[in-house]
LUMKELUM-801086 format. One line per 5 residues: for each residue z, x, y of N, C-alpha, C, O. Coordinates in nm, 4 decimals. Last residue first. Layout:
N
Z X Y Z X Y Z X Y Z X Y ~ ...
//
This chain:
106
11.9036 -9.1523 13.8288 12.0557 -9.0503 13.8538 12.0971 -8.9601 13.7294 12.1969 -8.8883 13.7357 ~ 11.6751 -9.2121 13.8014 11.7226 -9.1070 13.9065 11.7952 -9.0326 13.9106 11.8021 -8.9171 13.9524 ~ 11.6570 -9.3771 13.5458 11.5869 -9.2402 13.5099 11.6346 -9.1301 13.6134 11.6457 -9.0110 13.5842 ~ 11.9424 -9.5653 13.4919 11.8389 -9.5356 13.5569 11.8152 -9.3953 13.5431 11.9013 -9.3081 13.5317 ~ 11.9815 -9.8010 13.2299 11.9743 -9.6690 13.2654 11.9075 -9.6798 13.3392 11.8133 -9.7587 13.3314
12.0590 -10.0995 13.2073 12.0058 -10.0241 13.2177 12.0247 -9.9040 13.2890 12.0790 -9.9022 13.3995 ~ 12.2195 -10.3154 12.8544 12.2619 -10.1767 13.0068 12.1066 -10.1455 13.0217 12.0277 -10.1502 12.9273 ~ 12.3433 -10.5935 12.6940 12.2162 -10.4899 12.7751 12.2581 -10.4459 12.8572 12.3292 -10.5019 12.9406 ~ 12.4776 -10.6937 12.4621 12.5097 -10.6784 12.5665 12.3636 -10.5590 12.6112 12.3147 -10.4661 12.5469 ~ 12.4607 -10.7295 12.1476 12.4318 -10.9068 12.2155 12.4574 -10.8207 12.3649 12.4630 -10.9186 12.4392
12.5428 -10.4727 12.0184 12.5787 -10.6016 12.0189 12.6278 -10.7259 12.1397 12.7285 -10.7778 12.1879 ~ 12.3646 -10.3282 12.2610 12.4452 -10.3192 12.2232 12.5214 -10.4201 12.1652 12.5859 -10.4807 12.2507 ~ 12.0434 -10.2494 12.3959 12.1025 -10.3643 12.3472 12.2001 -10.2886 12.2588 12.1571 -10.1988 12.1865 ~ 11.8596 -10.0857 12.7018 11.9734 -10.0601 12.5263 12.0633 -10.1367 12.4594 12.1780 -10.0920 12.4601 ~ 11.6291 -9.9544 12.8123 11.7147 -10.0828 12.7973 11.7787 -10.0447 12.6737 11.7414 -9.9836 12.5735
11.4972 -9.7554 13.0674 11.5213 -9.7837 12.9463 11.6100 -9.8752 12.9482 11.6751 -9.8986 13.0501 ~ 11.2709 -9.6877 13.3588 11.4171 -9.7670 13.3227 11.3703 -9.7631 13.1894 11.2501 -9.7650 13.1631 ~ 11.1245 -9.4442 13.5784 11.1105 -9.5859 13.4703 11.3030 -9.6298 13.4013 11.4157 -9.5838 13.4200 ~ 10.8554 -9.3054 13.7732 10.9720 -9.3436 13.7221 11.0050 -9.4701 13.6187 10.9313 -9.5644 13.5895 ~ 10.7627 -9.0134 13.5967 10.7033 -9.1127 13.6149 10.8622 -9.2326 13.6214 10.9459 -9.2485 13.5325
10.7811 -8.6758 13.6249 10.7965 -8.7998 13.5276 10.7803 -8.9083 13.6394 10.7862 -8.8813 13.7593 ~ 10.7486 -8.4632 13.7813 10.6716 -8.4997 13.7112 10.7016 -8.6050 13.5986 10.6404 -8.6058 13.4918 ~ 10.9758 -8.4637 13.9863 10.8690 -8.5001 14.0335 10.7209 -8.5311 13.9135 10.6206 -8.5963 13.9424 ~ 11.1098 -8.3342 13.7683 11.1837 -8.4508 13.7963 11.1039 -8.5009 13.8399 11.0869 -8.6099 13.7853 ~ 10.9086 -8.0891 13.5251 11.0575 -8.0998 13.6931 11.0862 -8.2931 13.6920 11.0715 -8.3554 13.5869
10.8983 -7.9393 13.2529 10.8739 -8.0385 13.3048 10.9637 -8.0480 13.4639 11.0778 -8.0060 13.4833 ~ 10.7778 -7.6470 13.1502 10.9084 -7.7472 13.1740 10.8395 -7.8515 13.3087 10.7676 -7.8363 13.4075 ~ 10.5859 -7.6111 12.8975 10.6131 -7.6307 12.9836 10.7503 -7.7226 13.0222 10.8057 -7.8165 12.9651 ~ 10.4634 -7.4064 12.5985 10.6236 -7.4206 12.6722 10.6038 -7.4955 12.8147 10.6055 -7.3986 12.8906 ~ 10.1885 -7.3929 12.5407 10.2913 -7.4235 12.4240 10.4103 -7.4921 12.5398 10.4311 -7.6127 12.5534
9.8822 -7.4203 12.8009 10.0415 -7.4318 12.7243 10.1475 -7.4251 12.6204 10.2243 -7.5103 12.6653 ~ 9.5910 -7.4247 12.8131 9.7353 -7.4731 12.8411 9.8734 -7.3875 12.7638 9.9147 -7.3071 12.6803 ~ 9.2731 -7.3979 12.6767 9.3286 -7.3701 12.7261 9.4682 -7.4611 12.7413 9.4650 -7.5705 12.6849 ~ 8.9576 -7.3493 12.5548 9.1012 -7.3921 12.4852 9.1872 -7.3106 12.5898 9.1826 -7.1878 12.5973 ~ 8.7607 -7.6103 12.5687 8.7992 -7.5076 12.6343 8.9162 -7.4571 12.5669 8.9823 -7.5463 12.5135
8.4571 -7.7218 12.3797 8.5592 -7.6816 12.4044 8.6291 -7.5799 12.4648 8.5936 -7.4644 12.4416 ~ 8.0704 -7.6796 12.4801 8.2066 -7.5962 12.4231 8.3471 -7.6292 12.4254 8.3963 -7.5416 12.4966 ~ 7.8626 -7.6433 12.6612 7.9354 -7.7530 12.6128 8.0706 -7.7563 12.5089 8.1467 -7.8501 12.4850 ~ 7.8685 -7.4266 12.8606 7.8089 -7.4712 12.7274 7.8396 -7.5524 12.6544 7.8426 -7.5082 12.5395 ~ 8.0624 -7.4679 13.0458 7.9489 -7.4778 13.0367 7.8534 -7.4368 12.9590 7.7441 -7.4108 13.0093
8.3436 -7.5902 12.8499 8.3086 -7.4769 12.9196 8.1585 -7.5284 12.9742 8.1343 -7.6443 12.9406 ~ 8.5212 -7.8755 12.8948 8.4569 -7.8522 12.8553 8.3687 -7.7240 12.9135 8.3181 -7.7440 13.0239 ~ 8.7825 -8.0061 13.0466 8.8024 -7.9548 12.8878 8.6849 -7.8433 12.8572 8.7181 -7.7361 12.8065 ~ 8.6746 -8.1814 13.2734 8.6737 -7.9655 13.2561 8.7457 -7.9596 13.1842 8.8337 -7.8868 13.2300 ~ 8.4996 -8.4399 13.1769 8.5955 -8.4064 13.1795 8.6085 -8.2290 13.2514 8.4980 -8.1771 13.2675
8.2332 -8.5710 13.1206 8.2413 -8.5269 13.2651 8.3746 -8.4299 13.2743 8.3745 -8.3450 13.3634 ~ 8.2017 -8.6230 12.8711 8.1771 -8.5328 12.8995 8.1524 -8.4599 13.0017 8.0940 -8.3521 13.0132 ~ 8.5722 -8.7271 12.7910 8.4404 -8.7736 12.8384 8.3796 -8.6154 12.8526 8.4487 -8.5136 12.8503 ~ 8.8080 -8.7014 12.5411 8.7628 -8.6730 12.6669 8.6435 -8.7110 12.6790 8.5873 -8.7360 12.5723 ~ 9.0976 -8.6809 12.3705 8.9950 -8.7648 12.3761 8.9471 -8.7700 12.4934 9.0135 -8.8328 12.5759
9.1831 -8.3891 12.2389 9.2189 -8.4895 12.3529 9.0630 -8.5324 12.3213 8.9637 -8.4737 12.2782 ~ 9.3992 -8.2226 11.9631 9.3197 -8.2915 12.0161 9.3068 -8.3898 12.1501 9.4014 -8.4642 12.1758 ~ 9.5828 -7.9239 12.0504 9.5737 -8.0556 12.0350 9.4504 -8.1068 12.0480 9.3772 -8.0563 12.1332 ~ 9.6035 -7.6065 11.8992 9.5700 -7.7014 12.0072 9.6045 -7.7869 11.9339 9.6425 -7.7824 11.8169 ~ 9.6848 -7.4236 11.6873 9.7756 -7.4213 11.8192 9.7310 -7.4711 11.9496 9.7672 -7.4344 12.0614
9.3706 -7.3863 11.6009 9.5059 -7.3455 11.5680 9.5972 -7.3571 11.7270 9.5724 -7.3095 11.8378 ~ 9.0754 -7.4294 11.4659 9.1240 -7.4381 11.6213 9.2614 -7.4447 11.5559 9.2684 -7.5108 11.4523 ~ 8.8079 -7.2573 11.3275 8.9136 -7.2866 11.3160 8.9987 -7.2760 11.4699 9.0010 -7.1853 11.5531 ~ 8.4593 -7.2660 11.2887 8.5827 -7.2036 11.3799 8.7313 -7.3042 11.3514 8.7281 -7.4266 11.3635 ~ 8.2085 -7.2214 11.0507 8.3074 -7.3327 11.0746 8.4341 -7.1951 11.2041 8.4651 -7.0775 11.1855
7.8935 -7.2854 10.9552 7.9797 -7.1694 10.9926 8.0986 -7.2327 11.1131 8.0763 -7.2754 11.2263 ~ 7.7204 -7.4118 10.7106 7.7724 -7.4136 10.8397 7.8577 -7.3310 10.8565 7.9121 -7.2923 10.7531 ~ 7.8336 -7.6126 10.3856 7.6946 -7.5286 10.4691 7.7971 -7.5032 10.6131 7.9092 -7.5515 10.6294 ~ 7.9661 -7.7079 10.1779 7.8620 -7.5766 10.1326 7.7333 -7.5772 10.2375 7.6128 -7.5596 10.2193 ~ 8.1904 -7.8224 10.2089 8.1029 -7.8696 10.2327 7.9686 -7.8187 10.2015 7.8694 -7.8917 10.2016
8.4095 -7.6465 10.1311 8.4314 -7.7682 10.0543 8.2939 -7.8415 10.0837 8.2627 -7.9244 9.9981 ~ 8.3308 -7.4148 10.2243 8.3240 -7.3684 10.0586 8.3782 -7.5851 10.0474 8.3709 -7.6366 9.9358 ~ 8.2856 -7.4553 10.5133 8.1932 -7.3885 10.4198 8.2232 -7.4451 10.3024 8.1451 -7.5319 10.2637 ~ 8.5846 -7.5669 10.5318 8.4843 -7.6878 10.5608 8.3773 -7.5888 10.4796 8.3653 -7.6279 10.3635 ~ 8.8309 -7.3823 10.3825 8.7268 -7.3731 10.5134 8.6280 -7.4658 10.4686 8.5818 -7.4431 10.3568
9.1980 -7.5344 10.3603 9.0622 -7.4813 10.3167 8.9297 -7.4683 10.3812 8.9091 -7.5666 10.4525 ~ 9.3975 -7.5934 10.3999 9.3458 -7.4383 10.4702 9.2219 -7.4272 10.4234 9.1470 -7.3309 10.4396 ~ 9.4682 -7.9501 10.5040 9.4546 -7.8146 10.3999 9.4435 -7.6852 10.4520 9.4883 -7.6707 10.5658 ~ 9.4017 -8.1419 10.6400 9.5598 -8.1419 10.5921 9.5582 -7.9995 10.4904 9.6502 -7.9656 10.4159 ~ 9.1333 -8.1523 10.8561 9.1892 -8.1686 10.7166 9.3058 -8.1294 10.7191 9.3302 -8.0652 10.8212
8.8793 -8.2485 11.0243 9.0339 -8.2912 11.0438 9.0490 -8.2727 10.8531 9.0027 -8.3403 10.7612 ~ 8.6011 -8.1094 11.1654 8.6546 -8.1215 11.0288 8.7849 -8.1440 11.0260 8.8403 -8.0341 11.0243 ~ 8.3804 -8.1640 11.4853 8.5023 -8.1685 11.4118 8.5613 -8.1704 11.2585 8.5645 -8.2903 11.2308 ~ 8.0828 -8.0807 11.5170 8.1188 -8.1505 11.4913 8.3236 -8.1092 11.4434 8.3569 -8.0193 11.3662 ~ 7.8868 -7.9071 11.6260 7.9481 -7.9585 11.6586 8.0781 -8.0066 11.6536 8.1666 -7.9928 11.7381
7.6197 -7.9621 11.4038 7.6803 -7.9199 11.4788 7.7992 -7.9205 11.5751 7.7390 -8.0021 11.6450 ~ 7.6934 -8.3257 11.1987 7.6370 -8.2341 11.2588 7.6567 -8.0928 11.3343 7.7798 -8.0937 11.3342 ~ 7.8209 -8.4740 10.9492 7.8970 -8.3503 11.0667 7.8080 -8.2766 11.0746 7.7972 -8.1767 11.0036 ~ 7.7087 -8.6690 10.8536 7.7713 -8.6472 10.9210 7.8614 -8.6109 11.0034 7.9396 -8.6615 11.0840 ~ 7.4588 -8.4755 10.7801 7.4370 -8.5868 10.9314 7.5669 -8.6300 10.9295 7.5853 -8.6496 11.0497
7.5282 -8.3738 10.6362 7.4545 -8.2648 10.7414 7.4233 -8.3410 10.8730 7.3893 -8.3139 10.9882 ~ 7.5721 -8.4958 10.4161 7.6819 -8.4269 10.4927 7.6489 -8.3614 10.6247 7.7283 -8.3078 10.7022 ~ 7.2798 -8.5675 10.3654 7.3886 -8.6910 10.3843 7.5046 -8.6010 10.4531 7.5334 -8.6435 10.5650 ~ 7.2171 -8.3351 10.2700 7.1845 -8.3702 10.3761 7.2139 -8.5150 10.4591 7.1814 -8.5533 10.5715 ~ 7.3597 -8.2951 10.0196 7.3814 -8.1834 10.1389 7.3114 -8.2661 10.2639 7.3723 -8.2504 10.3698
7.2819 -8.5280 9.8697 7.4045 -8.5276 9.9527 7.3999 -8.4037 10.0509 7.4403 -8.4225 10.1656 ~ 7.0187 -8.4447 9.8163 7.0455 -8.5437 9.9310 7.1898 -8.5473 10.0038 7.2190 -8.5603 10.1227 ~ 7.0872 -8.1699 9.6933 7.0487 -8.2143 9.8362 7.0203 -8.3039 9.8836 6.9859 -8.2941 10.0014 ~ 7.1491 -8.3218 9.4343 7.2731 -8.2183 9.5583 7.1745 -8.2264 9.6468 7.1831 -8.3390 9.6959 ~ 7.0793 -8.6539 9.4328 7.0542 -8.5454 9.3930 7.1804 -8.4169 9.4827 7.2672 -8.4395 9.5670
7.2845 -8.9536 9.3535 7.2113 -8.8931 9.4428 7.1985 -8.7238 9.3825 7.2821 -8.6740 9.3071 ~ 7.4431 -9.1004 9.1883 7.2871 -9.0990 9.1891 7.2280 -9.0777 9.2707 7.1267 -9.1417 9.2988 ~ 7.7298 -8.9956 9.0714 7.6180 -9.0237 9.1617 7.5069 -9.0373 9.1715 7.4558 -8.9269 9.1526 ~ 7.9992 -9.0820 8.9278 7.8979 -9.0343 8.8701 7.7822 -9.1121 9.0219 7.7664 -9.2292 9.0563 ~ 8.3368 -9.1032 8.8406 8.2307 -9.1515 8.9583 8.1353 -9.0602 8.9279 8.1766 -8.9482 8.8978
8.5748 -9.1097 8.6245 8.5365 -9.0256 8.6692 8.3742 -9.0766 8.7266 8.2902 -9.0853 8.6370 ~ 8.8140 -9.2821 8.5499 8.7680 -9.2333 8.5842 8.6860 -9.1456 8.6541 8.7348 -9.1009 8.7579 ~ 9.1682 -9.3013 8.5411 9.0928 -9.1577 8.5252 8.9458 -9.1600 8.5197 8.9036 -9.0496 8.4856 ~ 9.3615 -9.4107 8.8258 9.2314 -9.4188 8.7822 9.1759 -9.3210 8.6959 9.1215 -9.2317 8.7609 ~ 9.7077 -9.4696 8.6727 9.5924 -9.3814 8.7046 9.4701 -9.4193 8.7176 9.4331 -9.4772 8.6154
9.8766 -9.7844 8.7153 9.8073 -9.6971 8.6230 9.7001 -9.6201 8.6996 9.6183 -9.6748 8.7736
//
């Protein structure tokens, strides 16, 4: 069964504006499943939209990072990969009760 109700706060709008303000400071990342702009769902800040990256989990020693501390956005959509760039390795493949391994060389 539905929850219909309805949650009632006892916080004022600007505490919550400033409950949101800590936590997504400057900076800060907005991960949503929508189009909608972080402004009009959060009602502050001036939001950039990152399209056709990935996230990477980096240090701040990394060169992801411009000198301004900035995300870089740089790479790729299409790379081909060569033979020297995989890593070597074996797969296993159980076939009723019988195991083969592949080798990655040949």
């Amino acid at each position: 069964m539905a929850d219909d109700r309805i949650y009632q706060s006892d916080f004022t709008g600007s505490e919550i504006d400033l409950r949101l303000k800590a936590i997504y400071p400057i900076g800060s990342l907005y991960l949503s499943i929508n189009s909608s702009n972080p402004h009009e769902v959060l009602g502050f800040g001036t939001w950039e939209r990152i399209e056709n990256a990935f996230l990477y989990a980096a240090s701040d020693s990394d060169t992801i990072f411009a000198s301004n501390g900035s995300l870089k956005k740089e790479g790729s959509e299409n790379v081909s990969l060569k033979k020297e760039n995989i890593p070597e390795h074996t797969h296993t493949i159980t076939v009723k009760k019988r195991s083969a391994s592949i080798d990655s060389a040949s």
